[in-house]
Chimera marker file (.cmm) of the C-alpha trace (Angstrom):
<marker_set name="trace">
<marker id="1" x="2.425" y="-10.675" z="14.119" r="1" g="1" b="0" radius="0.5"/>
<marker id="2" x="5.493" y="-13.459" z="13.445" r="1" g="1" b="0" radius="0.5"/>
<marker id="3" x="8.515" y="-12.605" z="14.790" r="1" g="1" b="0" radius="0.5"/>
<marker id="4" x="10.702" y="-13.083" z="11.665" r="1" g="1" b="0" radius="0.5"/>
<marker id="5" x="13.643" y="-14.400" z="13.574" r="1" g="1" b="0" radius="0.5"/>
<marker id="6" x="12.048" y="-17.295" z="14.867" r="1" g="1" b="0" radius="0.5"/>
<marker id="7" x="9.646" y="-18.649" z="12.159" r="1" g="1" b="0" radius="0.5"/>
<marker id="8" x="10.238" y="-21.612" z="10.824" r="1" g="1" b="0" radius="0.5"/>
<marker id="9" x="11.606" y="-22.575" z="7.287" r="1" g="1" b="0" radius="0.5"/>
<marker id="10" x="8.100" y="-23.666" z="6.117" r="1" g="1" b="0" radius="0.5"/>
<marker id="11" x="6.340" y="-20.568" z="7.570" r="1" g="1" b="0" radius="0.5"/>
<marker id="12" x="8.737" y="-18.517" z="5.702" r="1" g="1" b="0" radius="0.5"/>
<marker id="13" x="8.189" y="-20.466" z="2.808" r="1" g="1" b="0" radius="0.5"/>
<marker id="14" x="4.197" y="-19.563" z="3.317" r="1" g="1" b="0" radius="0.5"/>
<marker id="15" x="4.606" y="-16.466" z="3.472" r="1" g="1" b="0" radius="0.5"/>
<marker id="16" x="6.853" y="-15.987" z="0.140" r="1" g="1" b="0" radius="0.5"/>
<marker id="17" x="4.052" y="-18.042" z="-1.264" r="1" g="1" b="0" radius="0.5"/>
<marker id="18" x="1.501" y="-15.401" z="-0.441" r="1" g="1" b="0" radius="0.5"/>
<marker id="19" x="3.505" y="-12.438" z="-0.971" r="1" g="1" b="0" radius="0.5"/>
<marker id="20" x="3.753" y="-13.933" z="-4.762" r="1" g="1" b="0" radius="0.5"/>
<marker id="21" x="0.408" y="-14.798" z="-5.070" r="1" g="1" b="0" radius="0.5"/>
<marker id="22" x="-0.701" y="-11.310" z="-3.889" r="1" g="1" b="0" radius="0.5"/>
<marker id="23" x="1.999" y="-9.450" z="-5.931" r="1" g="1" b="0" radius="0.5"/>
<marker id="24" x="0.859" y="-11.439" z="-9.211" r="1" g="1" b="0" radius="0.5"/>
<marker id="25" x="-3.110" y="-10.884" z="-8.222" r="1" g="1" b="0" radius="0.5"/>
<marker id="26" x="-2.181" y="-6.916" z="-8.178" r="1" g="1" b="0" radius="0.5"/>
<marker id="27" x="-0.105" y="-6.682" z="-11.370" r="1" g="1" b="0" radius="0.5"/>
<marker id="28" x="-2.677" y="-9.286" z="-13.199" r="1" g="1" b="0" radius="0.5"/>
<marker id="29" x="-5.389" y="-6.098" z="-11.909" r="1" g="1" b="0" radius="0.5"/>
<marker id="30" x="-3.622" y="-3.572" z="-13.184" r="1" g="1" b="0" radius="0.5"/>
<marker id="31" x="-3.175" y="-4.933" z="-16.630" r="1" g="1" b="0" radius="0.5"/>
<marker id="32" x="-6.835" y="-6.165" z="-16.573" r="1" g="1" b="0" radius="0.5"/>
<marker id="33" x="-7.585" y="-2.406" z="-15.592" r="1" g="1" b="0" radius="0.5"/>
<marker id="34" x="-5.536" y="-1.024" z="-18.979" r="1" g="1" b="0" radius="0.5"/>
<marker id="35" x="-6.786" y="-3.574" z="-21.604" r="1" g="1" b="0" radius="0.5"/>
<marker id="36" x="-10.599" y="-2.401" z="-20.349" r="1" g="1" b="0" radius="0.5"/>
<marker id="37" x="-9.355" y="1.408" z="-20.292" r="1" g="1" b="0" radius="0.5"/>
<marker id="38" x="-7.954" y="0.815" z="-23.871" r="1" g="1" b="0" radius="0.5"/>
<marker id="39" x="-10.654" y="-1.467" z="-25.444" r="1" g="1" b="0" radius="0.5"/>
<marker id="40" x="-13.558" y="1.598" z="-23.747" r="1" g="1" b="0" radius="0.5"/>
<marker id="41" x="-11.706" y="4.216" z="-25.521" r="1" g="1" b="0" radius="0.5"/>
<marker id="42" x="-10.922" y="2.187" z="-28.646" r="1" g="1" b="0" radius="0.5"/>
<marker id="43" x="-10.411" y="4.554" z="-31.780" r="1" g="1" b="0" radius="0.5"/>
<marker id="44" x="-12.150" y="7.340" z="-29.812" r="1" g="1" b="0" radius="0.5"/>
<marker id="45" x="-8.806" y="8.142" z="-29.403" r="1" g="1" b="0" radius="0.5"/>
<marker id="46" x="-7.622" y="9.441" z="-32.767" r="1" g="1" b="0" radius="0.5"/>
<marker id="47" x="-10.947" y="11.409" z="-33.287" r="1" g="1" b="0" radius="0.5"/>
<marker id="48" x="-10.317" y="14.084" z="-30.463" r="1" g="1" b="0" radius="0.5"/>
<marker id="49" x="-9.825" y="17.851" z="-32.057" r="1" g="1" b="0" radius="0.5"/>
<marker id="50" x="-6.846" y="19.334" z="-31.228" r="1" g="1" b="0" radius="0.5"/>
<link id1="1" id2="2" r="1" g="1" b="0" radius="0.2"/>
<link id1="2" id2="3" r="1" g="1" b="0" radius="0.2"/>
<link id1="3" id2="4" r="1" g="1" b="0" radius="0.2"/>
<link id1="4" id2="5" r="1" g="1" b="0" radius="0.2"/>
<link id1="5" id2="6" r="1" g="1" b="0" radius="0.2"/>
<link id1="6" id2="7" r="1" g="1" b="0" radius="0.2"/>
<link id1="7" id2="8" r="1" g="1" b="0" radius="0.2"/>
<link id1="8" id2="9" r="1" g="1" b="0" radius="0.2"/>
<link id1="9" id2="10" r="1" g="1" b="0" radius="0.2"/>
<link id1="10" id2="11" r="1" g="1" b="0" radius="0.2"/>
<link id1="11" id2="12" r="1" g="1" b="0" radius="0.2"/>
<link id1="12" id2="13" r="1" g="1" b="0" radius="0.2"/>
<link id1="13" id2="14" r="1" g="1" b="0" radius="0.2"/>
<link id1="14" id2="15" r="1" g="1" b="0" radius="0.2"/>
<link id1="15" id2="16" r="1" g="1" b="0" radius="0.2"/>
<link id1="16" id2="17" r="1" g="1" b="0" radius="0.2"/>
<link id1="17" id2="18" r="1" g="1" b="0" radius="0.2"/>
<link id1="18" id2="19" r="1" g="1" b="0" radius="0.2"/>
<link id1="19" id2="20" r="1" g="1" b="0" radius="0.2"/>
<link id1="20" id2="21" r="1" g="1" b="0" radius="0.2"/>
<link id1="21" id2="22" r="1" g="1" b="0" radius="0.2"/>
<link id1="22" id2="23" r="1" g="1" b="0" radius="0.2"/>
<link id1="23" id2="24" r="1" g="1" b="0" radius="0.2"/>
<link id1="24" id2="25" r="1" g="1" b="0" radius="0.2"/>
<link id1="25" id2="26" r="1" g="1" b="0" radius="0.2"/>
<link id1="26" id2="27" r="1" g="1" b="0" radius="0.2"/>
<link id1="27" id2="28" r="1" g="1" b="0" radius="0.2"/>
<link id1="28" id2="29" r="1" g="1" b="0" radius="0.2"/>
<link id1="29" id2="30" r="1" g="1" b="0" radius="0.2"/>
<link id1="30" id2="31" r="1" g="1" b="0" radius="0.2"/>
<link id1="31" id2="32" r="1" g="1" b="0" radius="0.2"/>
<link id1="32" id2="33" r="1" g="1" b="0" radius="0.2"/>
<link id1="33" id2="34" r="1" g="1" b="0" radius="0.2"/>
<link id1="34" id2="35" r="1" g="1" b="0" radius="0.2"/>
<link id1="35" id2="36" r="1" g="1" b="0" radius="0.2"/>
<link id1="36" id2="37" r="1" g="1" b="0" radius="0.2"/>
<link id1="37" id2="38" r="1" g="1" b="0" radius="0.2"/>
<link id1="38" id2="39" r="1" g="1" b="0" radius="0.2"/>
<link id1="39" id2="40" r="1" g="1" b="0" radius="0.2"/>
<link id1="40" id2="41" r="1" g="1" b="0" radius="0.2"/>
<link id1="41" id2="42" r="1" g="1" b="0" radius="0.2"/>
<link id1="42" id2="43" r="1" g="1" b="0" radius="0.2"/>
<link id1="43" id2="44" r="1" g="1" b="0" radius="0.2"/>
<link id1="44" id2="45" r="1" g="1" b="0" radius="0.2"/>
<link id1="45" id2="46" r="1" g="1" b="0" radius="0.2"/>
<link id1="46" id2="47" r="1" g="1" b="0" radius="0.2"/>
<link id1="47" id2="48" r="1" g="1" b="0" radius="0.2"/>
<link id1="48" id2="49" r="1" g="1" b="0" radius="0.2"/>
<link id1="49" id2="50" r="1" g="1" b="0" radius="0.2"/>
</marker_set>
């Protein structure tokens, strides 16, 4: 691993770039996850007896 002390301004700069990219990858996952959960279950939803 980088010692985070002695990278350099551009390294750190990589590595922001990454952490974004992953961090946006994940969330844009998750949401892709819910709009497939909610389009499956669709108006299934309101027809479930009580």
């Amino acid at each position: 691993m980088s010692d985070p002390s002695r990278e350099s301004e551009l390294e750190a700069k990589a590595r922001r770039g990454r952490n974004v990219a992953l961090a946006l990858g994940l969330v844009l996952f998750v949401v892709l996850i819910f709009v497939v959960t909610i389009v499956r279950l669709g108006a299934n939803v309101l027809d479930r007896p009580f």
